[in-house]
C-alpha positions as CSV (number, residue, x, y, z in Angstrom):
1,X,-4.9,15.7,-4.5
2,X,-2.2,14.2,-2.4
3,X,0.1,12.4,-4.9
4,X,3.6,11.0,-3.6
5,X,6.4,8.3,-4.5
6,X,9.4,6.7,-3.3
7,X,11.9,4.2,-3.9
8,X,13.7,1.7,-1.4
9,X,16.6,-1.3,-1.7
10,X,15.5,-3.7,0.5
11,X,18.0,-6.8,1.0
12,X,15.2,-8.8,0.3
13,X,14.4,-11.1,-3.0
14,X,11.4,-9.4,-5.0
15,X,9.1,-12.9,-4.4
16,X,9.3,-12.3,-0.9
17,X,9.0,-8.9,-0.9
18,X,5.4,-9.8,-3.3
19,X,4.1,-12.3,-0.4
20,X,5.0,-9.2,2.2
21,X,3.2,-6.7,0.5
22,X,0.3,-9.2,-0.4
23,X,-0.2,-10.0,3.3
24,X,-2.5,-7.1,4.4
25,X,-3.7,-8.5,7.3
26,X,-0.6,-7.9,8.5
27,X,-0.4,-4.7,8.1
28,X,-1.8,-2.9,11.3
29,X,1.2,-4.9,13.1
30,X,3.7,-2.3,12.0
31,X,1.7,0.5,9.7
32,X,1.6,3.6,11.2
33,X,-1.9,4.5,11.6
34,X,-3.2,1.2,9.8
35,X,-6.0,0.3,13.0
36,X,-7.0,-2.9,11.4
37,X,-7.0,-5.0,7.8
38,X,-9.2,-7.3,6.4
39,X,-9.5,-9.7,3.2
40,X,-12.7,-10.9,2.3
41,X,-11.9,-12.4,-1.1
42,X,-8.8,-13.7,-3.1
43,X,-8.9,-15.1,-6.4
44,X,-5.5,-16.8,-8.1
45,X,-5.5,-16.7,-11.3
46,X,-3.4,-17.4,-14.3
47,X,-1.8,-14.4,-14.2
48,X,-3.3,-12.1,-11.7
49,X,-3.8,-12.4,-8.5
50,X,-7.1,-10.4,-7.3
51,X,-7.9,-9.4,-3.7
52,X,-10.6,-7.3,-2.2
53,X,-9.8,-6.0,1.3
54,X,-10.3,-2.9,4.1
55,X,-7.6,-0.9,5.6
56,X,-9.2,1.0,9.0
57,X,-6.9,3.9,9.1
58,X,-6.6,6.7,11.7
59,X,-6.0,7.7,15.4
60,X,-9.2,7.3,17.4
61,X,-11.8,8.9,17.5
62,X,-10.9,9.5,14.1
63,X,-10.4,6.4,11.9
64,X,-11.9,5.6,8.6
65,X,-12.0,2.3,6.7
66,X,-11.9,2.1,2.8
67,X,-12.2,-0.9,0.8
68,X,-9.7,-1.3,-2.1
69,X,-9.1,-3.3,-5.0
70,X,-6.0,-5.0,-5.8
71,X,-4.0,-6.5,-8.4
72,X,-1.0,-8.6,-8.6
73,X,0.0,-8.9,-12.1
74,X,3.2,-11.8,-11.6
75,X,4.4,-11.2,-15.3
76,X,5.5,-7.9,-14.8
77,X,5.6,-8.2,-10.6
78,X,3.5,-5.1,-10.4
79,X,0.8,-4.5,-8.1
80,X,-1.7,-2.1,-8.9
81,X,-4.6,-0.9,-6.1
82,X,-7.8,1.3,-6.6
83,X,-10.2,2.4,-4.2
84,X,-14.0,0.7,-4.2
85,X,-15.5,2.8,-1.8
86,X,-14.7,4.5,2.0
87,X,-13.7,8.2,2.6
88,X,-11.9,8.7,-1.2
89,X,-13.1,10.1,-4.4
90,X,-10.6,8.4,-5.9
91,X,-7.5,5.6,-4.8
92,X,-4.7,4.5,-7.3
93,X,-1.4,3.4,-5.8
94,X,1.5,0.9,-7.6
95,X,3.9,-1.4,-6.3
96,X,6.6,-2.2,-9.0
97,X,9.8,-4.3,-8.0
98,X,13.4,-4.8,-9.9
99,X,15.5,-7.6,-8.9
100,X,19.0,-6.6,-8.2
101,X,22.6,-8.5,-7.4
102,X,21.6,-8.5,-3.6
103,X,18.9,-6.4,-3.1
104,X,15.4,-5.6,-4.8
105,X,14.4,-1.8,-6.1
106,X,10.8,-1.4,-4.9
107,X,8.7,1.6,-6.3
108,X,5.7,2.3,-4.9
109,X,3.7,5.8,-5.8
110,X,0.1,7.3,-4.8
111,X,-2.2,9.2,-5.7
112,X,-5.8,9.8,-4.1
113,X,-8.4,12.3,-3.1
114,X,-10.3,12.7,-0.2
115,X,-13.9,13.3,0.1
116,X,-13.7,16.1,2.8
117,X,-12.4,18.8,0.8
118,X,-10.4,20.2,4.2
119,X,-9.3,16.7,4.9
120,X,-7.2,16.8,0.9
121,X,-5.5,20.5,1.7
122,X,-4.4,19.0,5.1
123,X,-2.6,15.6,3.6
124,X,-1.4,17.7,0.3
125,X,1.1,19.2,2.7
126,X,2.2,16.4,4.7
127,X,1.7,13.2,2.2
128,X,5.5,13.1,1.1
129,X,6.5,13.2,5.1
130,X,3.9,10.2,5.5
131,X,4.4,8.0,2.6
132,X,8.5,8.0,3.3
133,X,7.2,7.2,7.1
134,X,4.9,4.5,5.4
135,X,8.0,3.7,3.4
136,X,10.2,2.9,6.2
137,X,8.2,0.8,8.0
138,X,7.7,-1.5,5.4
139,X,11.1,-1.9,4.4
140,X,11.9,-2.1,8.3
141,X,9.8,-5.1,8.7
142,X,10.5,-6.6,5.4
143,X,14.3,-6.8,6.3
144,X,13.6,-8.2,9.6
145,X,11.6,-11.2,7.8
């Protein structure tokens, strides 16, 4: 079971770096591997925002496309996905953000398992490498905003 975190201090404000992360339709623009996106539902609510959306991920011919939960809680600016269904047994990843002087802290950790059994020993090996590559190109594109 792949299971990986990091930590980056993006010169960014933590409400902007929310809306960035929020915005997954943008993500195959700079992703690695990340094919295509798609919403197809977003509820505001009080204190949650809720969104149901694909991520195709892959290099063709092999992509796969799994549809995932997610949760914005905006008291404790925490977001908090799970997998619905696709190519994992099992998806839970967290976005938590701390507001510094002129910077925000941004944690974000993973863990998932992958149906194909091969597939799992495979990205137990090289998550870390991935997720920090992951990593970088979201703070990247979040300080170029």
């Amino acid at each position: 079971m792949p299971k990986a975190s990091v930590t980056r201090l993006i010169e960014r404000d933590k409400k902007t770096l929310i809306e960035f992360v929020l915005d997954i339709e943008k993500y195959p623009e700079f992703i690695p591997f990340c094919i295509s996106s798609k919403v197809y539902k977003k509820k505001e609510e009080k204190d949650v925002t809720k969104i149901i959306a694909d991520l195709t991920i892959g290099k063709k011919p092999f992509t796969d496309t799994y549809k995932s939960d997610v949760k914005y809680y905006k008291k404790n600016d925490h977001i908090h996905v799970t997998n619905i269904e696709g190519p994992l047994n099992y998806l839970e990843n967290n976005w938590k953000f701390v507001e510094k002087e002129n910077f925000t802290e941004v944690h974000f950790d993973v863990d998932f398992e992958i149906k194909n059994k091969f597939l799992n020993i495979i990205m137990v090996k090289s998550f870390q490498f991935g997720l920090n590559k992951i990593a970088d190109a979201f703070q990247k594109r979040a300080e170029s905003l």
